[in-house]
N, C-alpha and C positions, 0 to 999 in steps of 0.2 A: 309465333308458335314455337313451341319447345318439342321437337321430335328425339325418340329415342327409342334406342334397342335392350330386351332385357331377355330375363329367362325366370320361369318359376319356380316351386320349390320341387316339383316335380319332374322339373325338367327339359319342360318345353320353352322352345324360345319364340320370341314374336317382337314389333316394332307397332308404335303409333305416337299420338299426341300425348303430352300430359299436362294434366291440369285439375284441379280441386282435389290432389292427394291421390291420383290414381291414372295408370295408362291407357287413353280409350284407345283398343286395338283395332288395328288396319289390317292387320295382316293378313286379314281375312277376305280381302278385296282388294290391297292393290299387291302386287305382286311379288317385290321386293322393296326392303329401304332401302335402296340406291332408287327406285322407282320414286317415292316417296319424296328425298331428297330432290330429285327433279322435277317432281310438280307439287309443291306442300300443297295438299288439303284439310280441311279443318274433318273434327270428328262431327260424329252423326249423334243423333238421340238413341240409336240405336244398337249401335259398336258396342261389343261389349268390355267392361272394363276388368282393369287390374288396380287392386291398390298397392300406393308405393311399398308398402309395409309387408306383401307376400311376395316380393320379386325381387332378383338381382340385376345392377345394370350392367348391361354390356357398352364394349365399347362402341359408340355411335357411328360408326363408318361402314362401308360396303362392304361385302362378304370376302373378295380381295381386292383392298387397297395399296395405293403407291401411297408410301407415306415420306413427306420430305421435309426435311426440319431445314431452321435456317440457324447457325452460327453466329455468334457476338454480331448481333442486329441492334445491340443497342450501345452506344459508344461508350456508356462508363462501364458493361461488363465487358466488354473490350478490351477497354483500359484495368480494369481488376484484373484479366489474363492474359496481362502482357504482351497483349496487342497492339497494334499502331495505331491513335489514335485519328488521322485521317480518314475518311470515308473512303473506303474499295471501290473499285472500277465495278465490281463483282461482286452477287450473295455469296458466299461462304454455303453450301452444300454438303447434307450427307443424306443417307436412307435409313431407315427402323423398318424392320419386320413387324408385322401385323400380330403376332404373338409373343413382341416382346411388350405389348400392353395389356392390362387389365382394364374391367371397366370401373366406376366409380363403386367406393365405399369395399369393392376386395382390397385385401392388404397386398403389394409388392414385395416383390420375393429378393431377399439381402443375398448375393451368390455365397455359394459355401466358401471357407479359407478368402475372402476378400472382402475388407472392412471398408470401400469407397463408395458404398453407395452414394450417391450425393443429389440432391433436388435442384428443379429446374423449371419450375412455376411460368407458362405460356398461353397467350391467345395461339389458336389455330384455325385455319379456314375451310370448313367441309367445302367441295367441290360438289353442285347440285347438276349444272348441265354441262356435257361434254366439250374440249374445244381443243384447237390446238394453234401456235401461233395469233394467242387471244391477244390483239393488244389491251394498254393498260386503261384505254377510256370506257373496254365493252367489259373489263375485269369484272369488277362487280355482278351481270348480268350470270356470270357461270356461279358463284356460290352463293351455295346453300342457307350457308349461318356460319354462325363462331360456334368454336366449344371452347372446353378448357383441357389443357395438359401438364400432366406430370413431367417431364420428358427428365428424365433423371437420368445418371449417368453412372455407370462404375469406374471414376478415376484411372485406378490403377491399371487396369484397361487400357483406356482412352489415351493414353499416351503412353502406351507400346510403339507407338509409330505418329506420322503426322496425319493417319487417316484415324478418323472415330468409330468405324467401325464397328469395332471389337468391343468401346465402351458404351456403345450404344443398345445393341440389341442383346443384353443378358435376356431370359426369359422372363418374361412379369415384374420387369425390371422396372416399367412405367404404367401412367393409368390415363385414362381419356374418360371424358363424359363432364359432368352423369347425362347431357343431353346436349343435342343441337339447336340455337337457339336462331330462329331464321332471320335472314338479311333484314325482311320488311319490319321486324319490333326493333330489331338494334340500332338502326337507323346509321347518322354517318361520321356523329361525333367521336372523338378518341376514349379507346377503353381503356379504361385501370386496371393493370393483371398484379395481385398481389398474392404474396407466397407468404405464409404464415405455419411454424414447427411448433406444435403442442402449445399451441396460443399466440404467438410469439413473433410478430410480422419480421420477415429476413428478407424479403423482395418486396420494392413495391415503385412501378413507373406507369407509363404510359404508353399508349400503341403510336400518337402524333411521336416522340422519339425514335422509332422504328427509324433505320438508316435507311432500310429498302424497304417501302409501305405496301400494304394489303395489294393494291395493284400492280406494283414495279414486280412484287415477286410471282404475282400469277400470272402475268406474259413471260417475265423469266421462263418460269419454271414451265411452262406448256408451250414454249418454243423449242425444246430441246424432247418433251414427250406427253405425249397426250394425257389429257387429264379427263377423268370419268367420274361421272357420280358417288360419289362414296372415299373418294381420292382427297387425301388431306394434306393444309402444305402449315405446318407447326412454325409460328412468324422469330421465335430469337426469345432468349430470357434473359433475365434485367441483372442487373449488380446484384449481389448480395450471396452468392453459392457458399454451400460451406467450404470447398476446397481453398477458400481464397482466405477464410477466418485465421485468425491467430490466438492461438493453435489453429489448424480445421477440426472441423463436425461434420461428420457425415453422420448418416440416415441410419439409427440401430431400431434391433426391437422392440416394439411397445411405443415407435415415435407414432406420432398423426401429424399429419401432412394439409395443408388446405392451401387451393388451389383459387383463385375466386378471381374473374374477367367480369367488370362491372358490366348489367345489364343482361349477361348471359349465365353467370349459375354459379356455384361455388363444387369444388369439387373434392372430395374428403376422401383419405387411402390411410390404410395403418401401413407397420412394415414388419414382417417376419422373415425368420431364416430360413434359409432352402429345407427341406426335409431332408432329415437323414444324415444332420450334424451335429 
């Protein structure tokens, strides 16, 4: 199943299934999509629907999420940023705020006076049932599905210091969705996350490359704090950034952006400048 959260043109927002061009809403009966995420059910004959073509997607996670990205998870972007090739004892860890994302097909927002937006094409892991101290054999069992991420950066930022912080969480700086595709269609082969600029492939590997895999990093990561429905852990992005081109390229107005984790969805964003410059 493909779950996901949107809003209509009017304004209201809601979560369910989607399928044949349109959302059959839940919202109506289960409680919340953090609810949703922890027990997927299929739609009814009777749900009413939305089609894709009157709604916006929101981003697919819990109304407050911990979001945790992982750093040069993959050894040749690693090695693109002059990193040590060797594998770490250790993920590499940072956090994003819940509104420095949009959700699929909004444009991201370029910060005013700073030209580094840069892209960051990733699988991610919705978290469906709570846990903590998960090890990596029952991993599996707490999520949800994959989505896909933007997780874009603003450079100039990001190395103010040796924390990311700063280049992490600009506002609408990144994009998630457009859905969550569940564990049981994706099944357990390795996913293809390719990042493609106005046609044009600049990322493109594999989740089997992952240093630290889908399971190492969800005991990781829910050893040190609980992880909840709606809770997302963003697995590493591949070689190919613009910061590392020659010249670099980063992310201007009027680019498109596509995001695409085989099996799970393709994920589309424009990019515009902040208001008010």
């Amino acid at each position: 199943m493909r779950l996901a959260r949107f809003r209509t043109g009017s304004g209201s927002r809601g979560f369910g299934v989607v399928g044949d061009g349109a959302v059959a809403r839940l919202d109506h009966r289960v409680p919340s999509f953090a609810d949703l995420l922890a027990a997927p059910e299929p739609a009814r004959p009777d749900d009413p629907r939305v089609s894709i073509d009157d709604l916006a997607w929101e981003p697919p996670l819990g109304d407050h999420p911990k979001i945790v990205c992982v750093g040069f998870n993959y050894a040749a972007h690693a090695g693109e940023s002059d990193r040590a090739v060797e594998a770490p004892e250790h993920p590499t860890l940072f956090t994003r705020f819940g509104d420095s994302f949009v959700g699929a097909g909004t444009p991201v927002v370029r910060p005013a006076c700073e030209d580094s937006l840069d892209w960051e094409g990733e699988a991610a892991l919705v978290i469906g049932r709570p846990g903590r101290r998960i090890p990596p054999e029952k991993a599996a069992d707490h999520v949800a599905g994959v989505t896909c991420v933007a997780e874009n950066s603003v450079r100039g930022w990001q190395l103010h210091s040796n924390q990311a912080t700063a280049g992490k969480n600009w506002h609408h700086s990144g994009a998630v969705g457009p859905w969550v595709t569940t564990s049981d269609e994706i099944g357990t082969a390795p996913l293809r996350v390719t990042t493609r600029l106005n046609g044009e492939t600049v990322q493109d590997d594999a989740t089997d490359r992952l240093t630290f895999g889908f399971a190492e990093l969800v005991a990781y990561v829910s050893t040190f704090t609980p992880l909840r429905p709606g809770d997302l852990i963003a697995t590493g992005t591949p070689k190919g950034i613009g910061f590392r081109r020659d010249p670099p390229r980063f992310l201007r107005p009027g680019d498109e952006l596509e995001v695409e984790v085989s099996g799970v969805g393709v994920l589309r964003h424009g990019v515009v400048d902040e208001e008010g410059t």
